[in-house]
Every structure is written in C-alpha cells, then in structure tokens.
C-alpha positions in Angstrom: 65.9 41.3 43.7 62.3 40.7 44.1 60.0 43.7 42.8 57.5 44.7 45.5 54.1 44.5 42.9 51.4 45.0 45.9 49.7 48.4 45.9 48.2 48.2 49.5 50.2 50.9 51.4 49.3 51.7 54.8 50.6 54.5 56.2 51.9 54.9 59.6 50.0 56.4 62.7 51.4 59.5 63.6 52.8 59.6 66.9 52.1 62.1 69.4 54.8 64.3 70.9 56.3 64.8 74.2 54.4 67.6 76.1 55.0 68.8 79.8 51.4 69.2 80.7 48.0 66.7 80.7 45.4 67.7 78.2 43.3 68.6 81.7 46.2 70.5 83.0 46.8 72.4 80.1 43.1 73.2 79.6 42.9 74.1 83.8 45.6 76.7 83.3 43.9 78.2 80.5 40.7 78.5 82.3 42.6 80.2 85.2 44.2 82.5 83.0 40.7 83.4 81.9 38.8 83.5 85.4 36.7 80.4 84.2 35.3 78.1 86.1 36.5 74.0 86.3 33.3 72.6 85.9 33.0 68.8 85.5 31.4 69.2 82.6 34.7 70.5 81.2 36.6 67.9 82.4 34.4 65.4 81.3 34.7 66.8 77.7 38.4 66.7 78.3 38.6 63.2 78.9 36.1 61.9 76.2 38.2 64.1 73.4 41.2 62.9 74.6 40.6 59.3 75.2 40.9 58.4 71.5 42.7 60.1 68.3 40.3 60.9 65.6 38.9 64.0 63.6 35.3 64.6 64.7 32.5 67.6 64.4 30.4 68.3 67.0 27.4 66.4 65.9 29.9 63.2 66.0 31.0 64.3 69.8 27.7 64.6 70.7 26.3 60.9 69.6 29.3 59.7 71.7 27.9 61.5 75.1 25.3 60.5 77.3 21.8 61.5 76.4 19.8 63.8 78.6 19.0 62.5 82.7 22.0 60.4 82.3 24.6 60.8 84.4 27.4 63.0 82.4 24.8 64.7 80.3 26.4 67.8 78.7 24.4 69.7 76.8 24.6 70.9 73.0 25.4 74.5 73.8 27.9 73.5 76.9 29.7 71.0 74.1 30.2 74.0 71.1 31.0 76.4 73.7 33.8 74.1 75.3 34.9 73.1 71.8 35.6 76.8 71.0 37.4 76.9 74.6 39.4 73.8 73.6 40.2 75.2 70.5 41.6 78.9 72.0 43.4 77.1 74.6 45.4 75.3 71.9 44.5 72.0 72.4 42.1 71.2 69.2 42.2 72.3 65.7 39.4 73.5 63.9 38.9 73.4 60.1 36.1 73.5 57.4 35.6 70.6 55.5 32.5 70.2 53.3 30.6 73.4 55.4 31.6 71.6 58.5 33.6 72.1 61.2 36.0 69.3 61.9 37.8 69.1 64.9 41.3 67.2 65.3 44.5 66.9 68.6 46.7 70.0 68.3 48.3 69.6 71.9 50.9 67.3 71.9 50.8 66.1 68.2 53.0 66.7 65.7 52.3 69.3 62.5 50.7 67.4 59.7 48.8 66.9 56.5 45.8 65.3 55.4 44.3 63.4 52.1 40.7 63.8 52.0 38.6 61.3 49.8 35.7 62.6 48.3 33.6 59.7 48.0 34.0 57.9 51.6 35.0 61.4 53.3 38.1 60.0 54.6 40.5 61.8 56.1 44.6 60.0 56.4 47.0 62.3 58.0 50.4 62.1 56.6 53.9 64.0 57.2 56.5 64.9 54.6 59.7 66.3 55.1 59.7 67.5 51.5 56.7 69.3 51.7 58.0 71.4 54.8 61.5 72.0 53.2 59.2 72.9 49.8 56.8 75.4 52.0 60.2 77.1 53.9 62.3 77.8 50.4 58.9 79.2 49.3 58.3 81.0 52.3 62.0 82.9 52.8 61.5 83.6 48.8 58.7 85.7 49.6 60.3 86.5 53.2 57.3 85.4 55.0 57.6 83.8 58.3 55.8 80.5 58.6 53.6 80.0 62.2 52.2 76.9 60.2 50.2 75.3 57.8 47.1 73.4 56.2 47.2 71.4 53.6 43.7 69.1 52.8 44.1 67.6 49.4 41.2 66.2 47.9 41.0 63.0 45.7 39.7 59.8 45.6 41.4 57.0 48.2 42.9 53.6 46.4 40.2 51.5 48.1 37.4 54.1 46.4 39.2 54.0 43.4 39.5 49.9 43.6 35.7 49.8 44.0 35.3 52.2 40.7 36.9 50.4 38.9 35.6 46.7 39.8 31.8 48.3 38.6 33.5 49.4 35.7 34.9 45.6 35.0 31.5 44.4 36.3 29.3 46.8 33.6 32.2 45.8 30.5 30.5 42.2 31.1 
C-alpha cells in the first residue's frame, strides 16, 4: 500500500445548517420583539453580511460598503450599532482577537473551532468530535452544563511555517 507522503491538507468548508427562518426574517422578528424599526439600512446590512461566509471586524465591513452620497451609504455608527443588534439577535458572533472585535455566522452554522496563525492572522475553522466528547466528560466531572464554547488556538499555519523555514535554507547558503 502506497504511503500518502504529501503534507498539504486542506480542510473541509464547514457547512451551514438547516434553519427555519432567512437571516432577514430572523433579524425582522427580533426587531419586532424589540419595537425597532426595519430600516433599509438594516436590511441592507443583512444582505451584505450574509451574502458571503467569512470572519470580519467592522473596519473590514465598512471598506466593503458604499462610500458616503452613494446610494446604500450606511454610516459608521448605523454599521457598530447594527452589528451589536446582529449580534443580540443571535445571528453573529463576536470575539476578541488581537484587541479586535471579530465578527463570524452564528445563525444557521454549526458550533466550531478555530486555528489562528500568528504571522498571517489566519483564522481556519475546524470541528472535532473528540474535542466535544473531551469538553462534555470534563464538563459532567465538574457537573457544569455546557451552553457552548470557544476555542482559538494560536500557532503558526504550515504555509507560514513552509516560508520560515525556506529563509532558513536560503540564509544556511
């Protein structure tokens, strides 16, 4: 049998999960249940978060908007605001990463991890079974109910570490 020697992995693209509700829908009933108004703005936020899967800050959300007198314009203060809304009504998840806040799907995607590399400040999201089944013995050890988790751990990616280590052949010379 033929030893598999290559050392590019690429791991899979999580999937998202069924959900009953739009992203739009889901955020409409929240502003209901709040007596806020559906602005388009809002919904124009909606669609532009939603209309690709990747981990953002606000800064990143805001180069991807149109710029002021354009039509769409949403301002700086109308886009943290709504993030903060998106966030409450359980669409977005917010963490710190490197004094920043990062924003990522929540609605309708499955609970996950993430590898962060230090050097390229990539983030891969990855699930493990083990690591769930690890986190609930721990958690009915110290009979503590899990609602869930975070896990960011830090390193160095292969393709960083590839890089490294070419300037290291390159300086031997």
């Amino acid at each position: 049998m033929a030893e598999n020697t290559s050392t590019e992995y690429e791991p899979a693209a999580l999937e998202s999960i069924p959900v009953s509700q739009t992203p739009l829908e889901r955020f409409e009933e929240y502003l209901l249940s709040r007596g806020l108004r559906k602005t388009e703005q809002r919904r124009y936020l909606v669609e532009q978060v939603f209309s690709r899967h990747e981990h953002f800050d606000a800064d990143q959300l805001l180069d991807q908007l149109p710029r002021k007198g354009a039509p769409n314009y949403v301002s700086r203060p109308t886009v943290y605001r709504t993030l903060k809304e998106f966030v409450d009504a359980g669409l977005l998840r917010r963490f710190e990463l490197n004094g920043r806040s990062v924003y990522e799907h929540d609605y309708g995607y499955p609970e996950h991890d993430h590898f962060y590399c230090v050097k390229c400040n990539t983030l891969t999201e990855f699930q493990s079974e083990q690591l769930v089944l690890l986190r609930d013995s721990i958690a009915r050890q110290y009979r503590f109910r899990v609602r869930s988790h975070r896990l960011i751990i830090q390193g160095i990616c292969d393709e960083c570490s590839r890089r490294n280590n070419q300037r290291r052949q390159q300086d031997r010379v």
